[in-house]
N, C-alpha and C positions, 0 to 999 in steps of 0.2 A: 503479970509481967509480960506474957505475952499479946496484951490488949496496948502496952505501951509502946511495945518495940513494932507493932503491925501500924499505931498511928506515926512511927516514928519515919520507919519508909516509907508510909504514902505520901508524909509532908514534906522527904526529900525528892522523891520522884514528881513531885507537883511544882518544887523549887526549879528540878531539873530543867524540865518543860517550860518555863517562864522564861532560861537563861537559852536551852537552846532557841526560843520562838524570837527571843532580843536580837540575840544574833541571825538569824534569819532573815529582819526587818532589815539590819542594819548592812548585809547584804557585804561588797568589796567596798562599800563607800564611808569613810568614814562621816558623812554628814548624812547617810542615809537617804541621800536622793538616787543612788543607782537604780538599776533595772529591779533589783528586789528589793529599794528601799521602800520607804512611806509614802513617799509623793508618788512612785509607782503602782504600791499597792490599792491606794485610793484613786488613782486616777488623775493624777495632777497634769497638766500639757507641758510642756516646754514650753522656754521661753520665747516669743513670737519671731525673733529673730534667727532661731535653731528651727522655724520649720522654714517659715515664709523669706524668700530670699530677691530683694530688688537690686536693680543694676540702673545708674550709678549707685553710688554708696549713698548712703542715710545723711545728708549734709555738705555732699559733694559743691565745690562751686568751681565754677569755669570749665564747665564738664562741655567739651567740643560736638557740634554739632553729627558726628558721622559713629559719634560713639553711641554703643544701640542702648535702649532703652525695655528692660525684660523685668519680667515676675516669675519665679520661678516656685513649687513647692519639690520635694524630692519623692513624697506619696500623698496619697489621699488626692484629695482634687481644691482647685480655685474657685469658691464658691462666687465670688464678688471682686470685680477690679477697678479702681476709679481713680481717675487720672485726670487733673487740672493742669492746666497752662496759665499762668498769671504774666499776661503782656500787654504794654502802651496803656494799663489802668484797665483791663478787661480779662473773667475769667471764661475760658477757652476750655470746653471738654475737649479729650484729645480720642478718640474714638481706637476700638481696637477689640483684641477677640484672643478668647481663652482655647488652645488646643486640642482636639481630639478625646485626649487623655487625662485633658483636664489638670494637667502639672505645669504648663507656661503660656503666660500672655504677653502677646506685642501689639503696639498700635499697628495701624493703619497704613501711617506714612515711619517711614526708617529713619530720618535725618529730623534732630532736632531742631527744633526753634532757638536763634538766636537772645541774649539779652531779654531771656524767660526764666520765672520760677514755676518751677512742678512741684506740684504735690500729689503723691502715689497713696491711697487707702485701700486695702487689701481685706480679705477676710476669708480664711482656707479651713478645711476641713480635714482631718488625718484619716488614716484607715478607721479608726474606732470611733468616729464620730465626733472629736472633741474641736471645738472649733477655736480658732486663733484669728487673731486680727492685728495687722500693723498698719502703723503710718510714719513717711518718710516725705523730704523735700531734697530738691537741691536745684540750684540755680547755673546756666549757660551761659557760655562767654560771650563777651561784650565785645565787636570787634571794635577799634579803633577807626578802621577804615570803611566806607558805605559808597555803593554808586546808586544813581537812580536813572531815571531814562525820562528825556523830553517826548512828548507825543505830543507827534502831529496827524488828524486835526484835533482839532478842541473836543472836550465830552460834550456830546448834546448837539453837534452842528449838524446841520445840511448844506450839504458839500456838490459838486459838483460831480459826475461819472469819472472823471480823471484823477482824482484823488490817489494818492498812495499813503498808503498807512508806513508812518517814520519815525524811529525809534533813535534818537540820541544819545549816545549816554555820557555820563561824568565824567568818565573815568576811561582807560584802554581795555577793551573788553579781552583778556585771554584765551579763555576757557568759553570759547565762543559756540560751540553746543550745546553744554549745562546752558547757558542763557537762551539760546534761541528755543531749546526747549521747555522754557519756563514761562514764555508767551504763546500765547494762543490766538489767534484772528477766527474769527468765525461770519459767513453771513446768513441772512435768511430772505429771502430765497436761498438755499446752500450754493456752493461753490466754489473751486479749488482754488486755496490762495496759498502761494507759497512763499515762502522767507529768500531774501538776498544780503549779504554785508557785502558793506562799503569800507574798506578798511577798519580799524580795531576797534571803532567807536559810533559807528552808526549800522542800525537793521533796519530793512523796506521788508514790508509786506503788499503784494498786489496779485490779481486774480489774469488769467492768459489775454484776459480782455476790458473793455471797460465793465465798470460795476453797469449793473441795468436798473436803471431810475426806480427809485421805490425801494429799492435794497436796504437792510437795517445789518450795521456792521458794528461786531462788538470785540474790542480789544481786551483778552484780559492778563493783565500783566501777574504773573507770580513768583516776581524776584524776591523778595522777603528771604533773607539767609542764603540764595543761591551764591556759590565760588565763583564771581566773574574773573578774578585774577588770584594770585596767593595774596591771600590776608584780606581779600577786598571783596563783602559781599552787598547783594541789592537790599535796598530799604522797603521798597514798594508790591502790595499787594493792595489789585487794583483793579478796575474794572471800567473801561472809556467806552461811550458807543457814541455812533453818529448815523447819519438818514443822509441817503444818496438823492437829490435832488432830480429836477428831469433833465436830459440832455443837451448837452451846449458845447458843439466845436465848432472854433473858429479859425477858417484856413488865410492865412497871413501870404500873399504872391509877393516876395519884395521886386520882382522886376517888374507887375504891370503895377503896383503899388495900391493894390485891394486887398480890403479885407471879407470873405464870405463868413459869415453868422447862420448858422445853420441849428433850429432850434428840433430835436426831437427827429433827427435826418432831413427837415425841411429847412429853406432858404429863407432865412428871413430878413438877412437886408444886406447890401454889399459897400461896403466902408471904405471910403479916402483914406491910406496910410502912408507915412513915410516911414522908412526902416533906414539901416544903416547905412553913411554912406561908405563907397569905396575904399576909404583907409581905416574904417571901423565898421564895418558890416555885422550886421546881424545873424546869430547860428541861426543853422536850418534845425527841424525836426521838431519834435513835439515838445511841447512844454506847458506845465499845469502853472494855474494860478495858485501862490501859495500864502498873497497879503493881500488886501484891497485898502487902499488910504487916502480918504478924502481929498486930502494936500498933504505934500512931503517934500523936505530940501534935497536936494540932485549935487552933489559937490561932485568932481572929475576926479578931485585926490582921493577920496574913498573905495574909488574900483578902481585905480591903479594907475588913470591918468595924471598929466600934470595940471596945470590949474587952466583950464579950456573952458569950462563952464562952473557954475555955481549959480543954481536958480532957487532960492529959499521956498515959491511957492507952486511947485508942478502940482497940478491937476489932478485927479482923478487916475490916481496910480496903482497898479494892478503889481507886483513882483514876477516874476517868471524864472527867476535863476539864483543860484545863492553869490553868483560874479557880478550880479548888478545890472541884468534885463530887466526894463519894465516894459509895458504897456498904458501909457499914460496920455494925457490930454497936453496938446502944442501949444501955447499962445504967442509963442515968439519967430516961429515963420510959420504964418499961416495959409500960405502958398504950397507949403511944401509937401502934404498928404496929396495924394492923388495925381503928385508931377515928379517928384524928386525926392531920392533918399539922400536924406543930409544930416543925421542923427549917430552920434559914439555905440552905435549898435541896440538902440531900446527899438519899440514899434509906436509912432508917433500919430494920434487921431486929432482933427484940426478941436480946439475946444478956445477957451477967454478967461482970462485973468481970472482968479478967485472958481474958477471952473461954475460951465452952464450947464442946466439939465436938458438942452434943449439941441446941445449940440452932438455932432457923431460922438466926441471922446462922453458928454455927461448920460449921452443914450444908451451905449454899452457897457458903463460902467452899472448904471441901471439894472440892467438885465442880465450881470455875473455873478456868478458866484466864485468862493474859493475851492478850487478841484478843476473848473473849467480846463480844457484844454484848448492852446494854443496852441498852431502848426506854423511852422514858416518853411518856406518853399522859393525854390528860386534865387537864393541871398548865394553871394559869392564865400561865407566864410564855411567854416565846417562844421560838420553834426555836432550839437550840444551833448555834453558829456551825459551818460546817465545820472550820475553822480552829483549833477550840478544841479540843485534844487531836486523837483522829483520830474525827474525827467528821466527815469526808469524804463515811461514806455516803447525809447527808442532800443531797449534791448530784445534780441529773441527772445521768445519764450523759453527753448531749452538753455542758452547761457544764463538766463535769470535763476531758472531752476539749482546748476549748478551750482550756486553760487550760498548753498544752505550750507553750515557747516555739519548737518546731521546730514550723513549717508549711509 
């Protein structure tokens, strides 16, 4: 009897143990995932989402460019972070770096890429070793609105030492230091080139003096996403460069009615011009070539006269102003270079119908380039505006300076 009742308690005290260790497992959680449940007990991770924590959201769309872009864990460390850009059909790593302490990554650069998808892959490690991994996307707003910016000169030219690097753009620039900041001039030989705006919609870049022959100059543009106005960002990441040619100023007297050609500081040959006459004089002051064009029609209505001339085939036309100076070949008074200004304010060299390579206007044309600079001196009207084509270098060096909107 008493062999029955000794196996009778030890197989309640055995039962006992079974019910209090059930409850033990089963912890405050009725699914027995808590801290002393089963998935605890063994070693189970949380769900990737409970450690590893990305900014935006997992599926975000039209997530604004200024909003930051993070990986965070709250312990353990960031073993792995890898971050795609899927833009214009190409993927883009986005480059970046885990903290000190190993709980937050950020890229590189803060402000997001416009009209891109991300994709974020993670892979973290907790205090105890167990390792988690996520992956998330989400896609940035599309603006509606885009500007981009004309340059001038062309990629790849050789250009003259007077040249001024000129940025146009689309649109009214507001936010006119985010943009000047997002372009870069650079030369080599090095050299200080500074930014000027021309009202809301055009930037010059030029150095205190002419470029020096041989110089390799490289524009790079990084408007892509930049805020030029509210709602209005650039389209263009870019890269222009051009080769400064050898030396070429030509000094324009319109009273004794010469032109000096002066190659590399030397003279090399002195030109019959006629310039403007007395009731439409020619500006003084420097002025770059900005077109060269074999033959081109010359209408008066187009620069602002009335119908005075209209010559369908001028000569060997060089631009000098965005008002409508040229430097072109005469065939229609060919008396008039080297005696009399009689010309609506262009610089007139004697040349022949269909233009000759063999006269002063087909000689010089010859031997220019686009950047050359043209001076005129002596002419009764007044100084050509800065503004007016790239004739820049009639400004001081310190008002050009001023003239950045970054101070």
């Amino acid at each position: 009897m008493r062999h029955v009742q000794g196996r009778a308690r030890r197989t309640g005290a055995a039962l006992a143990a079974v019910l209090m260790w059930t409850g033990l497992l089963s912890g405050c959680s009725a699914d027995g995932s808590g801290p002393l449940g089963l998935g605890g007990a063994l070693g189970k991770p949380p769900a990737p989402e409970e450690v590893i924590h990305v900014t935006p959201d997992d599926g975000s769309k039209a997530v604004r460019p200024r909003q930051p872009l993070r990986v965070t864990v709250p312990d353990g460390r960031l073993e792995k972070v890898t971050v795609v850009r899927q833009q214009d059909a190409q993927q883009i790593p986005v480059p970046g770096r885990v903290s000190a302490d190993g709980l937050t990554w950020r890229p590189d650069e803060d402000q997001l890429a416009l009209a891109a998808r991300y994709t974020v892959n993670v892979v973290a490690l907790d205090t105890r070793g167990r390792r988690s991994a996520r992956h998330t996307t989400f896609t940035t707003f599309v603006p509606d609105q885009r500007f981009i910016a004309y340059v001038t000169p062309e990629n790849r030219a050789t250009v003259g030492t007077g040249m001024i690097v000129s940025l146009a753009f689309s649109r009214d620039i507001v936010n006119r230091a985010a943009v000047e900041r997002a372009v870069r001039v650079s030369a080599r030989p090095a050299v200080e080139i500074r930014p000027h705006w021309f009202g809301k919609n055009r930037l010059d870049f030029r150095p205190e003096r002419y470029w020096k022959p041989g110089t390799e100059v490289t524009v790079d543009l990084g408007l892509r996403d930049v805020e030029g106005a509210k709602g209005v960002y650039g389209l263009q990441s870019k890269t222009f460069s051009f080769t400064v040619g050898r030396s070429q100023v030509s000094l324009v007297d319109a009273a004794s009615h010469t032109m000096e050609v002066r190659r590399d500081g030397r003279l090399l040959a002195t030109v019959p011009i006629t310039a403007g006459a007395p009731k439409h004089p020619t500006y003084n002051g420097k002025m770059v070539v900005m077109d060269m064009l074999e033959e081109t029609r010359m209408n008066s209505q187009t620069v602002g006269f009335g119908g005075e001339y209209d010559i369908p085939d001028v000569p060997h036309a060089m631009k000098l102003t965005d008002s409508g100076t040229f430097l072109h070949g005469n065939y229609w008074a060919p008396d008039a270079p080297g005696n009399a200004n009689v010309s609506h304010g262009c610089v007139g060299l004697r040349d022949v119908k269909g233009g000759g390579s063999d006269t002063p206007a087909g000689w010089f044309f010859d031997r220019s380039l686009v950047g050359d600079v043209i001076e005129v001196v002596n002419s009764k009207d007044k100084m050509v505006s800065p503004d007016n084509g790239l004739s820049g270098w009639n400004m001081a060096w310190k008002e050009w300076k001023a003239g950045s909107a970054v101070k």
